[in-house]
Kinemage of the C-alpha trace (Angstrom):
@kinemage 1
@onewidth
@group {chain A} dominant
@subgroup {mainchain}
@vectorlist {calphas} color= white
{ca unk a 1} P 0.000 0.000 0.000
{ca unk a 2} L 1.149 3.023 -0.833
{ca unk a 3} L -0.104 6.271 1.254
{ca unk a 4} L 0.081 10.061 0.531
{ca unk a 5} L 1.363 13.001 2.625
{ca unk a 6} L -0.182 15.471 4.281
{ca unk a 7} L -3.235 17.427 2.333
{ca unk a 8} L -2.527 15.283 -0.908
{ca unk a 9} L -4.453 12.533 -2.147
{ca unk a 10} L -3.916 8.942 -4.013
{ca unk a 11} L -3.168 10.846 -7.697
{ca unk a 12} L 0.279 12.366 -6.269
{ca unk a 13} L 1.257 8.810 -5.778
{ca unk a 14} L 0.419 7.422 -8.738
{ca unk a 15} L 3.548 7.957 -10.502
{ca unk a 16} L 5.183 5.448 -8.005
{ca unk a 17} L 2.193 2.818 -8.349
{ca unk a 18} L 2.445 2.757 -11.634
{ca unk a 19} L 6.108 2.138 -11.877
{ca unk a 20} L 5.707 -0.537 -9.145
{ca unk a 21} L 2.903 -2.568 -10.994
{ca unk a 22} L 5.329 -2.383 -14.211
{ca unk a 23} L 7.604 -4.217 -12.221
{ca unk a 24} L 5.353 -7.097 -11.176
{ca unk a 25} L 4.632 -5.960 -8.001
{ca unk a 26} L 0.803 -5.674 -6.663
{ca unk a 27} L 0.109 -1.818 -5.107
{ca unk a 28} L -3.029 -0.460 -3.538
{ca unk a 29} L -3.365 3.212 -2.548
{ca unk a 30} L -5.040 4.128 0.549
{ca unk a 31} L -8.029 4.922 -0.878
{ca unk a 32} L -9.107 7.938 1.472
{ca unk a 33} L -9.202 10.474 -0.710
{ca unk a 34} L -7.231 13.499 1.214
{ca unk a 35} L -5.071 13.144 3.692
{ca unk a 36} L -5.980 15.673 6.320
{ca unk a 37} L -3.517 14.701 9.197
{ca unk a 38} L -4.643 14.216 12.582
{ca unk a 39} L -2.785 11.034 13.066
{ca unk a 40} L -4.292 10.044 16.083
{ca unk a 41} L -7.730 10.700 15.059
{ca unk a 42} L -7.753 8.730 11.859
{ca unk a 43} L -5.595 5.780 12.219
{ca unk a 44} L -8.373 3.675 13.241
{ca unk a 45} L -9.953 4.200 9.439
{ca unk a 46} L -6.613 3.562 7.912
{ca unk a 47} L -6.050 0.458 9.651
{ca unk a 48} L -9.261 -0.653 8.838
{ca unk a 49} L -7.877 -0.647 4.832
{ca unk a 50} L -4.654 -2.423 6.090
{ca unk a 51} L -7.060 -5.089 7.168
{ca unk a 52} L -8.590 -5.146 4.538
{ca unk a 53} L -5.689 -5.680 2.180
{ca unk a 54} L -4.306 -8.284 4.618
{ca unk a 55} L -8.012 -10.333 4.413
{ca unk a 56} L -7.317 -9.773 0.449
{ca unk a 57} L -3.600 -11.208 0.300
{ca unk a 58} L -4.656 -13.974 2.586
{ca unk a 59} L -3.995 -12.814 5.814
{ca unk a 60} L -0.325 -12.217 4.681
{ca unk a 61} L 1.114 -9.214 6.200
{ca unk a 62} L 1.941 -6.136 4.319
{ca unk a 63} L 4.482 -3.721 3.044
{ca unk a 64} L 3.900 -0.167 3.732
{ca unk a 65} L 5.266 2.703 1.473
{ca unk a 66} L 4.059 5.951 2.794
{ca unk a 67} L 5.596 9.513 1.980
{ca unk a 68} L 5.767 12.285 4.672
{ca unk a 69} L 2.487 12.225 6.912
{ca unk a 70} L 1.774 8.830 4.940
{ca unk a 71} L 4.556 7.493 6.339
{ca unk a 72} L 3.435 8.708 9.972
{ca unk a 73} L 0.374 6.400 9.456
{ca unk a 74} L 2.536 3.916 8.420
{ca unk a 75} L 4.762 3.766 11.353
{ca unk a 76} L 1.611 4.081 13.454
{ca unk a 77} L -0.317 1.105 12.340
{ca unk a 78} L 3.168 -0.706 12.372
{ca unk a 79} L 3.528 0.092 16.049
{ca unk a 80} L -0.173 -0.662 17.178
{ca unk a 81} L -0.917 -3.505 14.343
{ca unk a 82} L 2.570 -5.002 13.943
{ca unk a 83} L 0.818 -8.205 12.721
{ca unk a 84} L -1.093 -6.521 9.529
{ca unk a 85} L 3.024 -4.892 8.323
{ca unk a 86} L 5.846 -7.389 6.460
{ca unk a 87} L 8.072 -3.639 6.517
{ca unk a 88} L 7.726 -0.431 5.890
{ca unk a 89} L 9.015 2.290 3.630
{ca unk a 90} L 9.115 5.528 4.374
{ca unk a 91} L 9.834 8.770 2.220
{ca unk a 92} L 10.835 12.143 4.106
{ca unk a 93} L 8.381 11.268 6.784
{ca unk a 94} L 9.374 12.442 10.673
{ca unk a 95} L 9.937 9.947 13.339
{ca unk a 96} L 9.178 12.190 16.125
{ca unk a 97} L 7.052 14.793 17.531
{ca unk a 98} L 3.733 13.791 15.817
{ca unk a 99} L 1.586 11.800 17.264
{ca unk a 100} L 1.662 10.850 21.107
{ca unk a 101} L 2.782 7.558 20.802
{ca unk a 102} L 6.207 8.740 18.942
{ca unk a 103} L 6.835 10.988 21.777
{ca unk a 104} L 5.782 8.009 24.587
{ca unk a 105} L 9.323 6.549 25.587
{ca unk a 106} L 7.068 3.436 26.894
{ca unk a 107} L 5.187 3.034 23.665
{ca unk a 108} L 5.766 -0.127 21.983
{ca unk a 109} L 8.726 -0.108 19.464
{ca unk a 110} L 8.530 -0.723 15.521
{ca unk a 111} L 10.054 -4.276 15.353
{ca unk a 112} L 9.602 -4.718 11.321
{ca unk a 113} L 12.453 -3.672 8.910
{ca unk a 114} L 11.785 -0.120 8.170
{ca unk a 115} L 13.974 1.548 5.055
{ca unk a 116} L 13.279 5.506 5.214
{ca unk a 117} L 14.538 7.849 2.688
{ca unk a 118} L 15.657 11.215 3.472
{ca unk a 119} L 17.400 14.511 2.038
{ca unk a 120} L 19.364 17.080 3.379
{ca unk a 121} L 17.697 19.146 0.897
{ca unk a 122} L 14.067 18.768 1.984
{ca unk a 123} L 13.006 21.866 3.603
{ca unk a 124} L 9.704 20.323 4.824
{ca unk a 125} L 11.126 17.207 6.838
{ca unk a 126} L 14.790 17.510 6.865
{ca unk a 127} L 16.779 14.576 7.340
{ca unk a 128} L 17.255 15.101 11.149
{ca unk a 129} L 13.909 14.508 11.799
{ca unk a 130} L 13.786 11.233 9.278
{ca unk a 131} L 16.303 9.397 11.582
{ca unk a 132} L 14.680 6.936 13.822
{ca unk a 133} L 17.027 6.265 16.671
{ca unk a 134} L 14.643 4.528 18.740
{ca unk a 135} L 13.522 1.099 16.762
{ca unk a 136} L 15.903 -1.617 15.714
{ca unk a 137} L 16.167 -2.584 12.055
{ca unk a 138} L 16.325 0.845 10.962
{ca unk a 139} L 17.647 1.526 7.466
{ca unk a 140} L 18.470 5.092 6.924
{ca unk a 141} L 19.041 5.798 3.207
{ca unk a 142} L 20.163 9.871 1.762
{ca unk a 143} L 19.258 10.979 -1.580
{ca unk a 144} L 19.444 14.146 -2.821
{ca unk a 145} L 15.515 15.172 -3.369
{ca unk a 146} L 13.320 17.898 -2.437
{ca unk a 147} L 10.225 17.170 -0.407
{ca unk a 148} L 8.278 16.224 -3.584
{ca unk a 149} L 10.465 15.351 -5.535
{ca unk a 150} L 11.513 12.212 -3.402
{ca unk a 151} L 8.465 10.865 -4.525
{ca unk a 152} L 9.592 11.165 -8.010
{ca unk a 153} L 13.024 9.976 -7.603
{ca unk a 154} L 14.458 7.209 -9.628
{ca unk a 155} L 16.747 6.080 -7.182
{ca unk a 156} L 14.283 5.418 -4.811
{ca unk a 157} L 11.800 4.144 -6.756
{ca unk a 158} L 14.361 1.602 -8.148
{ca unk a 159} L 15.139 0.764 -4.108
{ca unk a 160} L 11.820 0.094 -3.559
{ca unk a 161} L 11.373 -2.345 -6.014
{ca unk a 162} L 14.213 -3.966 -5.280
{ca unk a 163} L 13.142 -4.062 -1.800
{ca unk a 164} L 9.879 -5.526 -2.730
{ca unk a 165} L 11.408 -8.392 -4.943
{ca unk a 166} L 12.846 -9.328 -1.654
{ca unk a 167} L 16.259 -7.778 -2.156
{ca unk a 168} L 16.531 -6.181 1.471
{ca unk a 169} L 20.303 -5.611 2.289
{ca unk a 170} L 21.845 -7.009 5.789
């Protein structure tokens, strides 16, 4: 599944969709139209899709690619659902300070591979706040992309799908 940012919808991340189903690979958006934030508030009706794409692949868990708030919702359901997420990939998305479980020392950890992307020049989430120093299995990965245009990137797309085929590193 792949999930947009903050006050964007499913078409900003069809670019990436696309290019994943060309290489074999089954994607799903989110399929909630726009994504207006409020992490806390909505997770319940986004994990209620990552259930539902779980029932659909069998009850097999899933892989999570979510850019910027996206990837907040991500790293939420991976925390509070761990059973419904395989990994997750996140794209210039902060790993503190947004919701109250990221800033809960007791809350549980993220325990599935995450890979999350991050630029120095972003000037929306810099890379700082894309480092996850808190959960293990924590891949932290530079490229040089704006906010956007990380979700455009050909490097990243091409580590994705090499992630997806099963190609994770370590």
């Amino acid at each position: 599944m792949v999930i947009p940012g903050y006050t964007t919808n499913d078409l900003v991340m069809a670019p990436l969709r696309c290019y994943l189903r060309s290489r074999g690979h089954h994607v799903r958006g989110w399929g909630l139209g726009l994504n207006r934030g409020n992490v806390d508030a909505n997770l319940t009706g986004f994990v209620a899709q990552v259930e539902a794409l779980v029932s659909d692949t069998g009850g097999n868990p899933v892989t999570l690619v979510g850019w910027s708030l996206g990837g907040v919702f991500a790293r939420e359901t991976a925390r509070t659902r761990p059973e419904l997420v395989a990994e997750l990939i996140t794209l210039a998305t902060p790993t503190r300070q947004y919701t109250r479980a990221a800033q809960d020392p007791s809350a549980p950890l993220i325990t599935q591979p995450v890979t999350a992307f991050c630029s120095t020049r972003d000037s929306v989430v810099g890379n700082v706040e894309c480092v996850d120093q808190r959960n293990p299995s924590v891949e932290t990965i530079e490229v040089d992309s704006s906010h956007l245009g990380i979700t455009l990137d050909p490097t990243v797309w091409l580590r994705i799908a090499h992630q997806l085929a099963g190609h994770r590193p370590g």
